[in-house]
C-alpha positions as CSV (number, residue, x, y, z in Angstrom):
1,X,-38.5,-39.6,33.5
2,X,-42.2,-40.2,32.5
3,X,-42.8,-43.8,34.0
4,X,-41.1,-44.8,36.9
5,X,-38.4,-47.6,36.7
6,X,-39.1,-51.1,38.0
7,X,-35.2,-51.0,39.7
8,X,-33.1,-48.0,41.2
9,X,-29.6,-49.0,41.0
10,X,-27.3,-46.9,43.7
11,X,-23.1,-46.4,43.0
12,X,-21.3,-45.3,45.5
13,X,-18.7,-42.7,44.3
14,X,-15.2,-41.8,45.9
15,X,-12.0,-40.5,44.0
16,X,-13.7,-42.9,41.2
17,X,-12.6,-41.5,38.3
18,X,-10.3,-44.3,36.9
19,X,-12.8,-46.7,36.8
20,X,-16.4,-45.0,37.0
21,X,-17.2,-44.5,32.9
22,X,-16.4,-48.1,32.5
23,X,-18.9,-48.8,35.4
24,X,-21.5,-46.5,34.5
25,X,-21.1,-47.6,30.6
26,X,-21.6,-51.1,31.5
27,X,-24.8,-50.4,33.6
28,X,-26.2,-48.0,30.8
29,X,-25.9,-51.1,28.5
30,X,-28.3,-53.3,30.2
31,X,-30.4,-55.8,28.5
32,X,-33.0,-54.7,30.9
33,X,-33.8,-51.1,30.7
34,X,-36.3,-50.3,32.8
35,X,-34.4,-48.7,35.8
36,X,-33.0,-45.9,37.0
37,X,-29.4,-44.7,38.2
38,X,-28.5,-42.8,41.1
39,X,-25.1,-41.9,41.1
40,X,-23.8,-40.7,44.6
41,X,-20.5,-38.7,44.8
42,X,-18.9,-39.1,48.6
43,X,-17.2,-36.2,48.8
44,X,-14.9,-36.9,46.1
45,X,-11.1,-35.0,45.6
46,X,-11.0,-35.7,42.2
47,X,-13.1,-34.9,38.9
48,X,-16.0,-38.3,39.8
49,X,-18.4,-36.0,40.5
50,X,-17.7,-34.1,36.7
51,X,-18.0,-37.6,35.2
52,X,-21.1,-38.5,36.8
53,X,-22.8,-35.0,35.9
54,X,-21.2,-35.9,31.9
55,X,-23.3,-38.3,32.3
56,X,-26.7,-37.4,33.7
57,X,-26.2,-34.3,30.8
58,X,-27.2,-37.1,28.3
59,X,-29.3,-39.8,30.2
60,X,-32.6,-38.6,32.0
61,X,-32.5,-42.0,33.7
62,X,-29.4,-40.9,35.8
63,X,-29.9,-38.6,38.7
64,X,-26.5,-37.5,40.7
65,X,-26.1,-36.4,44.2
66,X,-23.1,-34.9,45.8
67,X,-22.6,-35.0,49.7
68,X,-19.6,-34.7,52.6
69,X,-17.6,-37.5,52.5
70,X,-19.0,-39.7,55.2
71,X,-18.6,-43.0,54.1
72,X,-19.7,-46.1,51.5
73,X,-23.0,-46.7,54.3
74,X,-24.3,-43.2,54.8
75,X,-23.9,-42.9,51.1
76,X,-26.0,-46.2,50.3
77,X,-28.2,-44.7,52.8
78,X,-29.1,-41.9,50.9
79,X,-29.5,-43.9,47.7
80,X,-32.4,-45.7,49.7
81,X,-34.1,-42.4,50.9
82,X,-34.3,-41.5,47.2
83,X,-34.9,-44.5,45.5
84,X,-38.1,-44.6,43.5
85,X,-38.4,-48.1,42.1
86,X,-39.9,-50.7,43.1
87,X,-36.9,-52.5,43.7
88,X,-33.0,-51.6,44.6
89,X,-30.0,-52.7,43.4
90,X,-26.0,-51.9,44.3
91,X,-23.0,-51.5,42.1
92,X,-19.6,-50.6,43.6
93,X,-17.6,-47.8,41.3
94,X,-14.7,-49.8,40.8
95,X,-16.5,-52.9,39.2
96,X,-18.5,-53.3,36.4
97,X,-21.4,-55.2,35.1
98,X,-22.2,-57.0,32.4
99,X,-25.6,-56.8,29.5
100,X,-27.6,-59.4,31.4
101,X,-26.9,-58.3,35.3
102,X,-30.1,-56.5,36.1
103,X,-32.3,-59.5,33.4
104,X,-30.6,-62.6,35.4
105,X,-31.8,-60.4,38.6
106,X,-35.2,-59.4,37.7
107,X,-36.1,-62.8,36.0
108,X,-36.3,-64.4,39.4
109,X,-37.7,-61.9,41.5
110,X,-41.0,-61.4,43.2
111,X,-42.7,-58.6,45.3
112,X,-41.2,-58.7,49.0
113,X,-38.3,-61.3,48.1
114,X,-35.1,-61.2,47.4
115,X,-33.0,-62.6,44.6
116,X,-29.2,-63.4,44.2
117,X,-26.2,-63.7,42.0
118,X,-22.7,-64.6,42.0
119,X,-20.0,-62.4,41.2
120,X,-16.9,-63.0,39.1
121,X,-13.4,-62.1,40.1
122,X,-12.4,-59.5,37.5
123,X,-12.6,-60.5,33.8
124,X,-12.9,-64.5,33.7
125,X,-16.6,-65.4,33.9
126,X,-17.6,-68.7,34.5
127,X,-21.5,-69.0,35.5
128,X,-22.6,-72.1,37.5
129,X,-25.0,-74.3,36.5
130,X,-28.0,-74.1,39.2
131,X,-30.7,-71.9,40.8
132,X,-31.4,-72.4,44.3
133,X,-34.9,-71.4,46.6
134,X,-33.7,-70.9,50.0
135,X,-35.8,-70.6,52.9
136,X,-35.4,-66.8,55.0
137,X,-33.3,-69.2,57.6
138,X,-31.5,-71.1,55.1
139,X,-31.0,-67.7,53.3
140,X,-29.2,-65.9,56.6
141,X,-27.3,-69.5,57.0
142,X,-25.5,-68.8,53.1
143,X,-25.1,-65.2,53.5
144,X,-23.1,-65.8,57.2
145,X,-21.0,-68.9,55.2
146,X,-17.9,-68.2,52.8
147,X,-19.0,-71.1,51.0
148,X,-22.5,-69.4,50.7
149,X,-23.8,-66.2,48.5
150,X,-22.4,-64.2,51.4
151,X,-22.8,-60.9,52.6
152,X,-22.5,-58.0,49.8
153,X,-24.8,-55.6,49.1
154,X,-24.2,-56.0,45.1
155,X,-25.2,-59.1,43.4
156,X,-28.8,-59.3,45.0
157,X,-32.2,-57.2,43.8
158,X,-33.5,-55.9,47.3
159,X,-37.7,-55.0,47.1
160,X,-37.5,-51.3,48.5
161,X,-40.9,-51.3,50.2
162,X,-39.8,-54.5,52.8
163,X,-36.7,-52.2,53.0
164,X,-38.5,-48.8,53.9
165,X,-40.8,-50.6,55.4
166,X,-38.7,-51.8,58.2
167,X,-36.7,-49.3,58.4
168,X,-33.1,-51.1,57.0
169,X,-30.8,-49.3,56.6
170,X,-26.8,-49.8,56.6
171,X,-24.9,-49.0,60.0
172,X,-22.9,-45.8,59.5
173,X,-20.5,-46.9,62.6
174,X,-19.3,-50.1,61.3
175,X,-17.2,-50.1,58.0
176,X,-16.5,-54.1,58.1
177,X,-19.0,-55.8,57.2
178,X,-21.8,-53.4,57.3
179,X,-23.3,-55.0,54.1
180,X,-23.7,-58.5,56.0
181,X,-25.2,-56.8,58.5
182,X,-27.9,-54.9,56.1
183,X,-28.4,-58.4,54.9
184,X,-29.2,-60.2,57.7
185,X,-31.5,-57.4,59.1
186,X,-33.1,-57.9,55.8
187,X,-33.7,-61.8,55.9
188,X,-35.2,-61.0,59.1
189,X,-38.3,-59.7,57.7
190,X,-38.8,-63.4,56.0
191,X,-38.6,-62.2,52.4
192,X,-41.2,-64.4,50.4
193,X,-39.0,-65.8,47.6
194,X,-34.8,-65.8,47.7
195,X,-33.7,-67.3,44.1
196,X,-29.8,-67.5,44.3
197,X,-28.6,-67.8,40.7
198,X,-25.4,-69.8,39.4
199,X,-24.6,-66.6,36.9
200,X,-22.4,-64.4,37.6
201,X,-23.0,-61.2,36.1
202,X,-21.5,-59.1,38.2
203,X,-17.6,-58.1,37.8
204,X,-15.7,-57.6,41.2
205,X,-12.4,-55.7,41.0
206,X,-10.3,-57.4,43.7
207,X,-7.5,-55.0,45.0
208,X,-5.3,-54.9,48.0
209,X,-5.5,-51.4,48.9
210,X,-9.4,-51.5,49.8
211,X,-10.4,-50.7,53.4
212,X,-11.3,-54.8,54.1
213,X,-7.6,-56.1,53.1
214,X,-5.8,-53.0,53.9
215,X,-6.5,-52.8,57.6
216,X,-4.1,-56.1,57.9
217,X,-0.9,-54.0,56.5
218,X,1.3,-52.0,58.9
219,X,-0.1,-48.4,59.8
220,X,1.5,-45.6,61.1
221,X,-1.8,-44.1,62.4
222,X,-4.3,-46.5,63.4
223,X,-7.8,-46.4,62.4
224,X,-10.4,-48.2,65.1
225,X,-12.5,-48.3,62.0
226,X,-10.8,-51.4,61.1
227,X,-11.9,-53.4,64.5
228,X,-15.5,-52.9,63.4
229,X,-15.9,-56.6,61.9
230,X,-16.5,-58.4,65.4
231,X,-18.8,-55.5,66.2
232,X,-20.8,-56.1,63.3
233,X,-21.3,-59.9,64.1
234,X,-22.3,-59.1,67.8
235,X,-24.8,-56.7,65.9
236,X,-26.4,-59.5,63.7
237,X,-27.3,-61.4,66.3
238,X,-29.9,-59.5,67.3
239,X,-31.4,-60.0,63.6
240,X,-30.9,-63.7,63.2
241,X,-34.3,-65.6,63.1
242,X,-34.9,-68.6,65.9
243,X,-33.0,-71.7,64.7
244,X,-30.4,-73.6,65.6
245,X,-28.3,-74.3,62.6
246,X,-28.9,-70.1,62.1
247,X,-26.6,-69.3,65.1
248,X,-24.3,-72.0,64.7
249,X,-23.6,-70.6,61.4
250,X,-23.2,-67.3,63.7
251,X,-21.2,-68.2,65.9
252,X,-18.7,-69.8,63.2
253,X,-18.5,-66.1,61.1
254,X,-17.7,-64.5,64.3
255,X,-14.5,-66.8,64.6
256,X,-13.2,-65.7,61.2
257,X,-14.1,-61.9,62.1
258,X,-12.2,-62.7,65.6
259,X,-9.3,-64.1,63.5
260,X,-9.7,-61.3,61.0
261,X,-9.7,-58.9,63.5
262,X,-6.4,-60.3,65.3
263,X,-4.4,-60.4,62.0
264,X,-5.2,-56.7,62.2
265,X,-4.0,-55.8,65.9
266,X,-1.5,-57.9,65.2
267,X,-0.2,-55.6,61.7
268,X,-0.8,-52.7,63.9
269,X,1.3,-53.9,66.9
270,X,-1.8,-53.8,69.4
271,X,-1.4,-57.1,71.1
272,X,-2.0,-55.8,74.5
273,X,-5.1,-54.3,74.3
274,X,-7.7,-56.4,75.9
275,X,-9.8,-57.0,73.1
276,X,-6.8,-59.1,71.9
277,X,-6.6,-61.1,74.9
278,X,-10.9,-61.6,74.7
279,X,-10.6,-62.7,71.2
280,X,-7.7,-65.0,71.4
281,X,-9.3,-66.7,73.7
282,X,-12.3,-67.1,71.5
283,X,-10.4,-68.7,68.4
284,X,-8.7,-70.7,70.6
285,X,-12.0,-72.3,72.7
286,X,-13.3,-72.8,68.9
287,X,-10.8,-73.6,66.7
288,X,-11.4,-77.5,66.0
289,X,-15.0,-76.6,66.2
290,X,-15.0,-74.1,63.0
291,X,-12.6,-76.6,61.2
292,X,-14.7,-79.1,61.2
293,X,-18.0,-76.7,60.5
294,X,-19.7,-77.0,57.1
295,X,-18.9,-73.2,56.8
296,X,-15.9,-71.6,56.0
297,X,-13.5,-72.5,53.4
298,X,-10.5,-74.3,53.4
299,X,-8.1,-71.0,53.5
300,X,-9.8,-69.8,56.3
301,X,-10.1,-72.7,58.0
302,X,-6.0,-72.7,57.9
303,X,-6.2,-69.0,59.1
304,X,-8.5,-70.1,62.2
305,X,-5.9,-72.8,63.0
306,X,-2.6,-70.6,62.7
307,X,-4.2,-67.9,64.8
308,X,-5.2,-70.3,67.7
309,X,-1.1,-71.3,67.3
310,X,-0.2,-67.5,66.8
311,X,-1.8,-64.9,65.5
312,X,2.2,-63.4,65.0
313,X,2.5,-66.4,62.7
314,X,-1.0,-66.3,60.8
315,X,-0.2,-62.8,59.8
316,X,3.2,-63.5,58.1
317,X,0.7,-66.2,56.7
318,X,-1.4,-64.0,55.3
319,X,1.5,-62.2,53.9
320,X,2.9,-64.4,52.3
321,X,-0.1,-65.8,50.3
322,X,-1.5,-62.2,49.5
């Protein structure tokens, strides 16, 4: 690679192999070209990690690493150690992108900000009309709010140096909601300009079996991995800039993770731990309080009511719908 790119765009790769061509395909046919691609195999038990080295064989952009399997935030981790442009972007292995993803990005983004997308639900695109400037507060407000331009790593152009910088990385002991986390920490550091774009470039393959739906299905063995959502709220408050509004919003997104959390000791059958009990309590104290909060939307403000009832009965709920 003679110049270096403008963006480094990191894939996290596990037992990929269905779906990784498609997503590397659509990311090699970028409008924008000035970038490069780190492909990052997780330990995979199928043939990803063959795919991705197909791949580098005939792209010099593409550079491929191969680790243990330790997880999506070690492995996003590593993408930021060896990241060489002067921006950073993420794409999950099971999505894919389309032409204009990295162009709607990069049009709006300046040195030490941070600029935003929406993402569409499998194939159906339907961009929005409307660019937004946000303040860093106003910024950490929409990424804490369902209704806002949330929490995930993907769909936003990150400037690598504020990232180094600062030393942000993603928590390697939470797996909910680690990617809110990183993205508070980031808004921390005030980025200078956050554009949040109506487009929505960015395909999302929506699927039951992932770890953030999955943990509310019946386990035989239980994985305390799946209680980390709570924990990672508690951890963004010590990242959340002075402003009232800022923890409100806060305080609200740790109700749904308490609710979140108690549909999944409740699917796991661990209603007597204490943790239970602690966040019961919680939903119930501030039930009416997040229903009638700006944030949230209507579903979960349904789920915050039925679990204040009975978490028993906001599971069978969630069942139902899903």
């Amino acid at each position: 690679m003679n110049n270096y790119p403008l963006i480094t765009i990191v894939v996290p790769v596990y037992n990929a192999n269905q779906t990784l061509s498609k997503c590397i395909t659509s990311i090699l046919n970028q409008t924008y070209q000035s970038f490069e691609l780190l492909l990052i195999d997780d330990g995979s038990k199928d043939n990803s990690l063959a795919i991705c080295e197909a791949y580098a064989s005939k792209d010099e952009r593409i550079r491929v690493f191969h680790k243990n399997n330790s997880g999506v935030s070690s492995t996003r981790n590593l993408g930021i150690q060896m990241a060489v442009g002067k921006y950073v972007c993420f794409v999950d292995s099971d999505d894919w992108v389309d032409a204009d993803y990295l162009e709607t990005l990069n049009k709006h983004m300046q040195p030490n900000g941070l600029s935003v997308c929406q993402l569409t639900i499998n194939n159906y695109r339907r961009d929005d009309n409307f660019l937004l400037s946000f303040t860093p507060k106003q910024a950490q407000i929409s990424v804490l709010d369902s209704n806002g331009m949330h929490g995930f790593p993907v769909c936003k152009l990150f400037d690598l140096n504020l990232i180094k910088k600062n030393h942000i990385f993603f928590d390697e002991e939470i797996s909910i909601c680690e990617d809110l986390l990183f993205c508070i920490q980031y808004l921390r550091y005030e980025p200078s300009i956050i554009s949040y774009s109506g487009k929505k470039p960015y395909h999302y393959f929506r699927s039951l079996q992932g770890a953030t739906n999955s943990r509310f299905k019946y386990h035989t063995d239980f994985d305390q991995r799946f209680l980390s959502e709570t924990e990672a709220i508690r951890k963004c408050k010590n990242f959340l800039l002075p402003n009232i509004d800022v923890y409100k919003a806060c305080k609200m997104r740790y109700i749904k993770a308490a609710v979140n959390t108690l549909r999944t000791l409740e699917a796991n059958r661990c209603q007597s731990s204490n943790l239970y009990s602690n966040l019961l309590s919680a939903v119930r104290k501030n039930c009416f309080d997040y229903v009638f909060s700006p944030y949230g939307v209507k579903s979960s403000k349904i789920s915050v009511l039925a679990s204040a009832i009975s978490p028993s009965l906001e599971l069978k709920i969630w069942h139902l719908v899903n």
